[in-house]
N, C-alpha and C positions, 0 to 999 in steps of 0.2 A: 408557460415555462418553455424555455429553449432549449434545448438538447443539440450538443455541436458533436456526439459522435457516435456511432451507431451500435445500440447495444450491443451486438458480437465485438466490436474492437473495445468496448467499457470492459468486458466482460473479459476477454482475452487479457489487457490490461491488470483488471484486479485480480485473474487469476496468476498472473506473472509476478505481481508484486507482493502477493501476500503467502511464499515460500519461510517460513518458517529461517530457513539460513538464511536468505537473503534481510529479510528484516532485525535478524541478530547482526548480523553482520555491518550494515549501512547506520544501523542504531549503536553501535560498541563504538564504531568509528568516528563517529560525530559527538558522541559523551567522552571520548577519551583520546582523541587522535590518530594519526598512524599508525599500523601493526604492522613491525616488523615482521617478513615470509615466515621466519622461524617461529616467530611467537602467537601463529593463527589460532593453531586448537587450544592453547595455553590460557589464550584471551577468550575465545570464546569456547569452551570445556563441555557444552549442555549441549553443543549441535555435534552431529553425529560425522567425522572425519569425510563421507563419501559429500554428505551432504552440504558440508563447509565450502568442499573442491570446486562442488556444480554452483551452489553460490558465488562464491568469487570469480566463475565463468563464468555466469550470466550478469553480476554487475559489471564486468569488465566488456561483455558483448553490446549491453546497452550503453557505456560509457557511463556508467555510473562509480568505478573505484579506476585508480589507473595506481600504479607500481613506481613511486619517486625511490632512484637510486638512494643509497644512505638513510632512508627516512621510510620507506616501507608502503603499503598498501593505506594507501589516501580517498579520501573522497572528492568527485570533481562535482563541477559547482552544479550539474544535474543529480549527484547521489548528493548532495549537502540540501538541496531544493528537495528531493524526495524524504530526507531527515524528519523536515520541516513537518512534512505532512503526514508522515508517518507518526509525531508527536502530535500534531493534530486532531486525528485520526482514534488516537490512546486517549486525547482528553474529553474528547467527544463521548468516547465509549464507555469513560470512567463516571462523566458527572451523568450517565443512566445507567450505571449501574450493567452493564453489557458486556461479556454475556452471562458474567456474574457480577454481585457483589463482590466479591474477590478473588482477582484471578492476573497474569500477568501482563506483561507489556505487548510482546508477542502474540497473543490473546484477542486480546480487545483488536490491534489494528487487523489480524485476519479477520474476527467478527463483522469490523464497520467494512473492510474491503468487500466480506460476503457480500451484506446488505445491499453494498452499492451497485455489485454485480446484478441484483435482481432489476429488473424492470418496474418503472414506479406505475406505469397503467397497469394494474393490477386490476381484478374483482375486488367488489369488497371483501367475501371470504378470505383471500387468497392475502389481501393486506392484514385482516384480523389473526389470522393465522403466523403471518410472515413478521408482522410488525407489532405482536404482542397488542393487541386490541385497537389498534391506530385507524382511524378511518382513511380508506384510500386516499382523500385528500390530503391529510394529515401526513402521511408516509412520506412523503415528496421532502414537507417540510421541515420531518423533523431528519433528515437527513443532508439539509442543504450546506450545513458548513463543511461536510467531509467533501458533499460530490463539490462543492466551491474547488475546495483544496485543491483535489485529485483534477477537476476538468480543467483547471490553469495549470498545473504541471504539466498533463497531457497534451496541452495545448503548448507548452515552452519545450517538450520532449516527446516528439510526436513518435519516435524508435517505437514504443510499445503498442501502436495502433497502424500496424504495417498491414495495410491494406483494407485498413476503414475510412471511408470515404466523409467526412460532415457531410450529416446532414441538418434541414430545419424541422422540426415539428412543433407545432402550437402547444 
């Protein structure tokens, strides 16, 4: 397997992407459209006013929301590609059942973001443990469509891996 980027920038990554606001927020926006400034906490009422704010800072930092006059807070074609994956990411986590049987949208994509965060050369303890009885082989594998997902996005939106170098490893 190839790995193009180095766990601290995967990791810095999935921790940046898997903020609770920010994935309500990129997720509200691509099911429903533009939110008008005015109608931020309205549309999204479950995330917590400070926490909305730093959200829609950080997707606008990364260039993921930008602000069209008349039409309101939009997603650009890096937060519409992050959508994507982030829906990916939920279906993944949904058809096993992660990290429950039943549990939300937001949920599940911080779950598989965890997962993806962790490093797959693991022990085998360390993947029995980690991956609910997955032999370390196995870990890699059954996570390949999310890290698919996320390592091509990272790779078309390199913003969130500032100052992670690719590397190769076998």
């Amino acid at each position: 397997m190839t790995t193009f980027f180095q766990t601290t920038g995967l990791r810095h990554a999935c921790t940046m992407l898997s903020t609770p606001g920010l994935i309500r927020l990129v997720s509200e926006i691509d099911d429903n459209g533009p939110i008008p400034p005015r109608s931020l906490t309205r549309t999204v009422p479950d995330v917590p006013v400070a926490q909305l704010r730093q959200a829609v800072e950080q997707a606008r930092a990364l260039g993921l929301v930008c602000h069209r006059p008349g039409v309101g807070l939009s997603l650009t074609p890096s937060g519409s590609g992050l959508a994507d994956v982030y829906d990916g990411m939920a279906r993944w986590a949904r058809s096993r059942s992660l990290p429950a049987p039943v549990c939300d949208f937001t949920s599940r994509v911080q779950h598989t973001l965890s997962l993806l965060a962790v490093p797959i050369a693991l022990t085998a303890q360390e993947a029995t443990e980690e991956f609910e009885g997955a032999p370390a082989t196995e870990a890699g594998e059954q996570q390949a469509g999310p890290r698919d997902l996320l390592t091509q996005w990272l790779r078309e939106n390199p913003q969130l891996l500032q100052g992670a170098e690719p590397v190769l490893a076998a």
